[in-house]
C-alpha positions as CSV (number, residue, x, y, z in Angstrom):
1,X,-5.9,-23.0,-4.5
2,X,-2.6,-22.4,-2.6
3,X,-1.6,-19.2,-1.6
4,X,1.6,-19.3,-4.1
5,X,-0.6,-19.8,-7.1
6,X,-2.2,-16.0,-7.0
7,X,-1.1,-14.0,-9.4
8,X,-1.9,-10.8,-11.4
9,X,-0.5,-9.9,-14.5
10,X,1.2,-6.1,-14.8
11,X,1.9,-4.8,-18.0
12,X,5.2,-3.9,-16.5
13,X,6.3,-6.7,-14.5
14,X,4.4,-9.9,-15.8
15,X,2.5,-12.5,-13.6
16,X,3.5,-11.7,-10.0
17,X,2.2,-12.0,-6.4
18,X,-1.1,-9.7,-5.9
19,X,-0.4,-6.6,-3.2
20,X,-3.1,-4.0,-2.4
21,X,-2.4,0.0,-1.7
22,X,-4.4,3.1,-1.3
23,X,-5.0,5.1,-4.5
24,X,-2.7,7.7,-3.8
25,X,0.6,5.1,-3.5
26,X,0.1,3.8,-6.7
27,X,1.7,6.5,-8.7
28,X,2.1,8.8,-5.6
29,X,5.8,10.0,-4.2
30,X,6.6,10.9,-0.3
31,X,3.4,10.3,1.0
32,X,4.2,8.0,3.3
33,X,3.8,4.4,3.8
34,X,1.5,2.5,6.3
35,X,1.5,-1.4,6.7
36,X,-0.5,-3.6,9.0
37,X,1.2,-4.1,11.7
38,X,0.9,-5.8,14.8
39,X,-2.2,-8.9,15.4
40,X,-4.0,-9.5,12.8
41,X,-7.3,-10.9,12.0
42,X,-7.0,-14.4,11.6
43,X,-9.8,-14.4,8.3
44,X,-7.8,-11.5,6.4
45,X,-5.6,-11.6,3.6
46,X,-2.3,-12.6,3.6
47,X,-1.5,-10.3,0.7
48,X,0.6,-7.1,1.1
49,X,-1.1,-4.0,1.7
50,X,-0.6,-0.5,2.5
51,X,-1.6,3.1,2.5
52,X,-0.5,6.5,2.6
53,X,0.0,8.6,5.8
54,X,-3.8,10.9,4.7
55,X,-5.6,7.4,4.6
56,X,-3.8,6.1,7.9
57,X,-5.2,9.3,9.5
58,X,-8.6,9.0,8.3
59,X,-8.3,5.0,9.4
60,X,-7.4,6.5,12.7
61,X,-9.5,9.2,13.3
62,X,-12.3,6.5,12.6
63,X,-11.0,4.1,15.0
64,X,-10.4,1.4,12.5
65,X,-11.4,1.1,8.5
66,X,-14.7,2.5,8.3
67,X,-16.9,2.7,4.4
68,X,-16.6,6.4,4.4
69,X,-12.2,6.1,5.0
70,X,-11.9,2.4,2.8
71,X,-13.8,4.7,0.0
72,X,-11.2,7.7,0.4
73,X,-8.9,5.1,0.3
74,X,-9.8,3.7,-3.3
75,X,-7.4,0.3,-2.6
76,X,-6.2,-0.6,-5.8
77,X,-5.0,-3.9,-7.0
78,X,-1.5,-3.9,-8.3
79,X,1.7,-6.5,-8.6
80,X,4.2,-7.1,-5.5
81,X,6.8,-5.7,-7.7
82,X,4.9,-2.3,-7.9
83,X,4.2,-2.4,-4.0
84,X,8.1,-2.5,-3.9
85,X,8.5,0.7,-6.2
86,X,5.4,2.6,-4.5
87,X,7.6,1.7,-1.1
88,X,10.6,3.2,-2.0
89,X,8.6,6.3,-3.8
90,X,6.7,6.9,-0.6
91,X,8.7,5.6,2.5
92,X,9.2,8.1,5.0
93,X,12.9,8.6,4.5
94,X,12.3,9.1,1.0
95,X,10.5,12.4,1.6
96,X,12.6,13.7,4.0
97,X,15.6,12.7,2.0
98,X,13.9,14.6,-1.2
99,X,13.5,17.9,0.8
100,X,17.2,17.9,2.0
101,X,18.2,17.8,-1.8
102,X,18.8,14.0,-1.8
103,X,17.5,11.5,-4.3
């Protein structure tokens, strides 16, 4: 099956592309948020991912993903549309931009 055949259906959004995000992003705000970056492992997912800034320092502290910081984690399955929403609810520049008094 191609890659542009996934899909997952969201109450919300319909069938769309699958994306993957810590627990905390999915309804979480200003938290941060963490993508892979950099090289990647050739076998892995080409789906979207990311996490919140608490998982990225338990990833860290770990030196990599380890089953006690992917369990903290809780990944959740959700659409790309909600990755995009959980992105702009948790960027960086969204926090800061919330504690000046800006929405």
């Amino acid at each position: 099956m191609s890659d542009d055949n996934r899909r997952v259906h969201c109450e919300r959004h319909g069938l769309k592309r699958p994306a993957f995000v810590c627990k905390h992003l999915v309804s979480g705000a200003g938290l941060g948020f963490v993508e892979p970056s950099g090289e990647q492992d050739p076998e892995a997912s080409d789906e979207q991912a990311a996490w919140c800034d608490r998982c990225e320092g338990a990833r860290l502290a770990g030196g990599g993903w380890t089953p006690a910081s992917e369990a903290a984690a809780g990944i959740s399955l959700i659409c790309s549309d909600c990755f995009e929403a959980a992105r702009a609810r948790n960027s960086r520049w969204t926090a800061v931009s919330r504690r000046w008094g800006y929405s």
